[in-house]
C-alpha positions as CSV (number, residue, x, y, z in Angstrom):
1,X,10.4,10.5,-82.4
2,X,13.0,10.0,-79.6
3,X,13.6,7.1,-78.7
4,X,15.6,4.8,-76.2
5,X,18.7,4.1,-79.4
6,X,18.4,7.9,-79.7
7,X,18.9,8.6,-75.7
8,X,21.5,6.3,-75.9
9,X,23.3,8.3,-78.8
10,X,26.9,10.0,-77.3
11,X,26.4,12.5,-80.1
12,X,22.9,13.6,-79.7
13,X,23.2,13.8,-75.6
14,X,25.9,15.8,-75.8
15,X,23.8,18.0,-78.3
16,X,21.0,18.4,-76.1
17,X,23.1,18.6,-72.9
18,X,25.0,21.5,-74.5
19,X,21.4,23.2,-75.5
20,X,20.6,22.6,-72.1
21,X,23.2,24.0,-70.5
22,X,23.8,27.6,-73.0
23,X,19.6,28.0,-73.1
24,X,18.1,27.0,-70.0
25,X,15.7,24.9,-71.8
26,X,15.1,22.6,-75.0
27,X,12.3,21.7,-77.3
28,X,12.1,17.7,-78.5
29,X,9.3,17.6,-80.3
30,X,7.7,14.3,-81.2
31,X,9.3,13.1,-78.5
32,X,5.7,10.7,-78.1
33,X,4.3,9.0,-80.6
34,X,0.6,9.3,-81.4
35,X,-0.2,6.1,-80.2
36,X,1.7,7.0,-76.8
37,X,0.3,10.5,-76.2
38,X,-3.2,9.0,-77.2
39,X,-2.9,6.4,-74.0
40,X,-1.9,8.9,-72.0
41,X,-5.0,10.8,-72.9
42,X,-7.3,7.9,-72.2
43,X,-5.7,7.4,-68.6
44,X,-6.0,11.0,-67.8
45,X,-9.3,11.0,-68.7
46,X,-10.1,7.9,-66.7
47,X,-8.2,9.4,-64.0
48,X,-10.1,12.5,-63.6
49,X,-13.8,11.0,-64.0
50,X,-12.8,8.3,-61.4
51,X,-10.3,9.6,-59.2
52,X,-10.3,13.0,-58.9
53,X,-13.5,13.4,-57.0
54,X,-12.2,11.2,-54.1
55,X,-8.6,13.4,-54.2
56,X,-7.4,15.6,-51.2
57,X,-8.2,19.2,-51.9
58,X,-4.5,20.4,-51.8
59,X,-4.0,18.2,-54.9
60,X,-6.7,19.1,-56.8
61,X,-7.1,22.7,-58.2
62,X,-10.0,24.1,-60.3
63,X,-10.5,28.0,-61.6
64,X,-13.8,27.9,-60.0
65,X,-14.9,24.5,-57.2
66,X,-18.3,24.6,-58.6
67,X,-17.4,24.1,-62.0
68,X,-15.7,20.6,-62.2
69,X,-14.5,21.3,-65.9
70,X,-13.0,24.2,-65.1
71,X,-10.0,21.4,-63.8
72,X,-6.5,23.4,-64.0
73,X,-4.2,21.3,-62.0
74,X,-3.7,17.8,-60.3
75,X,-0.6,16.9,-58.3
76,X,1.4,14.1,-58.2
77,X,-0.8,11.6,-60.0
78,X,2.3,8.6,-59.7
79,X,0.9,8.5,-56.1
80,X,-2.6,7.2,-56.9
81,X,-2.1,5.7,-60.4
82,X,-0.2,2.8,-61.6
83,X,-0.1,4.0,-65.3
84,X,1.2,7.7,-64.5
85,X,3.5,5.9,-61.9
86,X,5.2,4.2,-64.7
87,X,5.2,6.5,-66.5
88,X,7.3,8.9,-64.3
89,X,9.6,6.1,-62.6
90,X,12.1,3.7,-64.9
91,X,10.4,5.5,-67.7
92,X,12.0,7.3,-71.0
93,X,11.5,10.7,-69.2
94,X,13.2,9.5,-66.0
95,X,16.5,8.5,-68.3
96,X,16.5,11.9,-70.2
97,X,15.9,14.0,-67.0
98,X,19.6,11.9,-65.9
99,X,21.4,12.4,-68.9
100,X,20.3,16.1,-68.6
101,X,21.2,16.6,-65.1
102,X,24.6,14.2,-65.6
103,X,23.8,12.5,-62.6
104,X,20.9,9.9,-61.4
105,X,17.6,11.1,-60.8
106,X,15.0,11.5,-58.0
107,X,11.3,11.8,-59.3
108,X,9.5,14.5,-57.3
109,X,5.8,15.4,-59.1
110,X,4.0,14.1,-62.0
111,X,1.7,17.2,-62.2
112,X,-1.3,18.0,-64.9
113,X,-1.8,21.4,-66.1
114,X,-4.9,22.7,-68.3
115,X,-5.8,26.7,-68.7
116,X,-9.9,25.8,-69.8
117,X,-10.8,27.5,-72.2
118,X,-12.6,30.9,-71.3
119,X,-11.9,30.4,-67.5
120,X,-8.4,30.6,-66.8
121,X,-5.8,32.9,-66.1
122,X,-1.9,34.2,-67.3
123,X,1.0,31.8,-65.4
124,X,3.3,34.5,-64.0
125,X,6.9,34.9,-64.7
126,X,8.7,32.3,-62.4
127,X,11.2,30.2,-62.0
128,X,10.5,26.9,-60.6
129,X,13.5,26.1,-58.5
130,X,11.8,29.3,-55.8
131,X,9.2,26.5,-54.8
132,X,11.6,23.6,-54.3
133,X,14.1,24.5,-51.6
134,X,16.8,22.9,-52.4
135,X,21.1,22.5,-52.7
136,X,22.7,23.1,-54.7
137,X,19.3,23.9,-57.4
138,X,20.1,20.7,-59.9
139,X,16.9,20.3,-60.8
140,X,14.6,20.3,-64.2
141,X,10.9,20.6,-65.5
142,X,9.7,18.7,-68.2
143,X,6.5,19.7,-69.8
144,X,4.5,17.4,-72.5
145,X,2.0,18.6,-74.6
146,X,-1.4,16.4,-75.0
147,X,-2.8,19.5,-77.2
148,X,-1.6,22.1,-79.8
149,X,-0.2,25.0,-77.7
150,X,0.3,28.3,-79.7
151,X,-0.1,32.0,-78.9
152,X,-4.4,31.7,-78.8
153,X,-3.8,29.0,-76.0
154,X,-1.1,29.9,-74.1
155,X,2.2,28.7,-74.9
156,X,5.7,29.1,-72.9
157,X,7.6,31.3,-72.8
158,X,10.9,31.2,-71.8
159,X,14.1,33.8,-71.3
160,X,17.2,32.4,-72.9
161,X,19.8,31.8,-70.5
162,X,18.3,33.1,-67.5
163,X,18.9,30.1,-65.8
164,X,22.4,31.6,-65.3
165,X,21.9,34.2,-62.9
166,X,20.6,32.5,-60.1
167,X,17.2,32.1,-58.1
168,X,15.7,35.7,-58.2
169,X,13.0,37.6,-55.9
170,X,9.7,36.4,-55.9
171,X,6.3,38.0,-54.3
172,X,2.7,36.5,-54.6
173,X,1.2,36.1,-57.5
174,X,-2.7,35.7,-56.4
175,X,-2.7,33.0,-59.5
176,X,-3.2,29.7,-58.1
177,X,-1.1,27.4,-58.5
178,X,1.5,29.3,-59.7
179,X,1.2,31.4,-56.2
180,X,4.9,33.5,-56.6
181,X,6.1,35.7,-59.3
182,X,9.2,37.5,-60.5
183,X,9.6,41.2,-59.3
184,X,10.8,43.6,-61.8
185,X,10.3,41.2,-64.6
186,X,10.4,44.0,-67.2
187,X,14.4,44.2,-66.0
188,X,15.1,40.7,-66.8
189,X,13.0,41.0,-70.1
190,X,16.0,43.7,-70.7
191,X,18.9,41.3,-70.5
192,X,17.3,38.5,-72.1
193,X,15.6,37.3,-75.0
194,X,12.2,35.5,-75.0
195,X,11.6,32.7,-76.9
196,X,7.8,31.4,-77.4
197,X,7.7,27.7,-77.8
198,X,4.8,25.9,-79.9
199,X,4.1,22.8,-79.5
200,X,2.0,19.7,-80.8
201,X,0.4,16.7,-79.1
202,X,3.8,14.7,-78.1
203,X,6.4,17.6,-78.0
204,X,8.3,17.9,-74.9
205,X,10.1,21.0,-73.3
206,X,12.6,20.6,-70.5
207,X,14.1,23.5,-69.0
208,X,16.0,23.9,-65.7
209,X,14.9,24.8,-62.5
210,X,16.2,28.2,-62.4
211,X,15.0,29.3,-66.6
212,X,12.8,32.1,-66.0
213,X,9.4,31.3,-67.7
214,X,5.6,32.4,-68.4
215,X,2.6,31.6,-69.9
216,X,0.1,34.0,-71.0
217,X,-3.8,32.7,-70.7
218,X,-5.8,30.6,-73.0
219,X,-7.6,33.1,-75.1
220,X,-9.6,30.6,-77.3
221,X,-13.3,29.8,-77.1
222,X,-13.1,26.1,-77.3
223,X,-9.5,24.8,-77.5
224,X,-7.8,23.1,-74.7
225,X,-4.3,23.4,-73.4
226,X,-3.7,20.0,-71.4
227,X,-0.4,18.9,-70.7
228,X,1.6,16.9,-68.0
229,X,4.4,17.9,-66.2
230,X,7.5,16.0,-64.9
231,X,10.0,17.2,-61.9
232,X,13.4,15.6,-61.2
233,X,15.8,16.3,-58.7
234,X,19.6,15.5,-59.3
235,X,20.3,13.1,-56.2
236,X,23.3,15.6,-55.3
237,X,20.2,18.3,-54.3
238,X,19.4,18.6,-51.3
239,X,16.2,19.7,-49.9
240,X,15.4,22.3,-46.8
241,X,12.2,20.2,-45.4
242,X,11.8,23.0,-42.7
243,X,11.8,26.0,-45.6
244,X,9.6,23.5,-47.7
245,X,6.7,22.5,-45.6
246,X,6.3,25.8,-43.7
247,X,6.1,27.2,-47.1
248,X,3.5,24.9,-48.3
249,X,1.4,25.0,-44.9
250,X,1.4,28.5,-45.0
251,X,0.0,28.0,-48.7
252,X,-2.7,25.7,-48.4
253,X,-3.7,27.6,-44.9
254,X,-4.3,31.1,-47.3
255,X,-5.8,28.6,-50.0
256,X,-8.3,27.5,-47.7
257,X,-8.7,31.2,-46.3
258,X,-9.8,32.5,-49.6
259,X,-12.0,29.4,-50.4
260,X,-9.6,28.4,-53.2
261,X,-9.4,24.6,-52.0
C-alpha cells in the first residue's frame, strides 16, 4: 500500500517522478487498502441511489436515459458530496498529483466512470489535456480502480511516451463522454508502444494530460468496470475560459440535440 511515510520518501518520489516523466503514465497498485476502496464503494453507492436522480443532466450520463443502470459517468461528485470532497481536496491523491506535477495543486473533477456490462461502448484514443484548455498543459489524470479491470472489461491502454509530442488533432468521437478522438491514430500506434494496464480493486494509474490513451469496451456478461477519476491542474496552468465554455456549450447543446442528456 502507499502510504503518507511512503509519499514522503525522497527516493521513491523521485522514482515515480522519473516514471512519470520518461512514460507518460505510472501504475501504483494497492495504492488503497481494502478497507479504503470498500468505503468508497459504499458512498458511491449511496451517492447514486440518493443523489443522482436529483443531479443536472450535463453531469449525469447513462448509455441509455431509460435504463438507470446503464449509469456510465457522473461529474464532479466533490461538489455535492462531503465524503468524495474529501477525498479529492487535502487528500493522499491531492499530495501525489503535487509531487507529480512538482508544483502545488488545483483540484478540477472528481469524475466516476463505469462501461456496464453489455451496454457500453470502446473509449476512443485521446488525450485528455484537448478538453482542458489550458497553459502551459501541466496537468494529470488519476484513475482508481473499484473493480478488476482486464482485457474482458476494458482496461487502459496507454502509448508509452506520447506525452512527449504535444497535444495532437482531435475530431468527434460520437462516444459520449469521451466526445473527441485522435485522427490517424494507427500513425501514432507506429511510433509508439502500447502498454495495457490491469488492475485490481485499489490500484491507481496516473498519467499526464497529454499520454495518448484508450479503452476498448466491456465485453463481459456480468462484470463491472467502476472506477473514479481524479484531475489536477499545476497552479502554473492557465486556463482559456472563452475556448473552454464555448467548447462545453456547444457540447451539451448537440447532447441535448441528439437526446443524449
Amino acid at each position: 500500500m502507499i502510504t503518507r511515510i511512503q509519499l514522503s520518501n525522497p527516493d521513491f518520489i523521485n522514482q515515480i517522478r522519473g516514471d512519470f516523466a520518461q512514460d507518460g503514465f505510472i501504475n501504483l497498485m494497492g495504492f488503497l487498502s481494502a478497507q479504503e476502496t470498500e468505503e468508497i464503494g459504499l458512498n458511491l453507492a449511496s451517492f447514486i441511489n440518493h443523489k443522482v436522480p436529483s443531479l443536472p443532466s450535463q453531469m449525469v450520463f447513462f448509455e441509455d436515459k431509460s435504463k438507470p443502470n446503464s449509469l456510465k459517468q457522473i461529474q464532479k461528485l466533490f461538489d455535492f458530496s462531503p465524503f468524495f470532497h474529501a477525498l479529492m481536496f487535502g487528500s493522499k491523491f491531492e499530495e501525489l498529483a503535487s509531487k507529480l506535477l512538482s508544483s502545488s495543486v488545483v483540484g478540477k473533477n472528481l469524475q466516476y466512470f463505469n462501461k456496464p456490462p453489455a451496454q457500453n461502448q470502446s473509449t476512443p484514443p485521446h488525450q485528455d489535456g484537448f478538453y482542458f484548455k489550458i497553459k502551459p498543459m501541466e496537468a494529470l489524470t488519476m484513475w482508481l480502480a473499484l473493480d478488476e479491470v482486464n482485457d474482458t472489461n476494458g482496461c487502459i491502454r496507454y502509448l508509452k511516451g506520447s506525452h512527449k509530442s504535444g497535444l495532437r488533432a482531435h475530431t468527434k468521437s460520437n462516444v459520449l463522454g469521451f466526445s473527441q478522438g485522435i485522427q490517424h491514430f494507427d500513425k501514432e500506434c507506429a511510433r509508439y508502444e502500447e502498454l495495457n494496464c490491469y488492475a485490481k480493486p485499489g490500484d491507481l494509474l496516473v498519467h499526464h494530460a497529454l499520454t495518448i490513451h484508450r479503452a476498448d469496451r466491456n465485453h463481459s456478461q456480468y462484470q463491472e468496470r467502476r472506477a473514479l477519476g481524479f484531475i489536477y491542474y499545476s497552479r502554473e496552468a492557465r486556463e482559456n475560459q472563452t475556448a473552454y465554455s464555448a467548447y462545453q456549450d456547444q457540447l451539451i447543446k448537440e447532447l441535448k440535440t441528439k437526446k443524449l442528456i
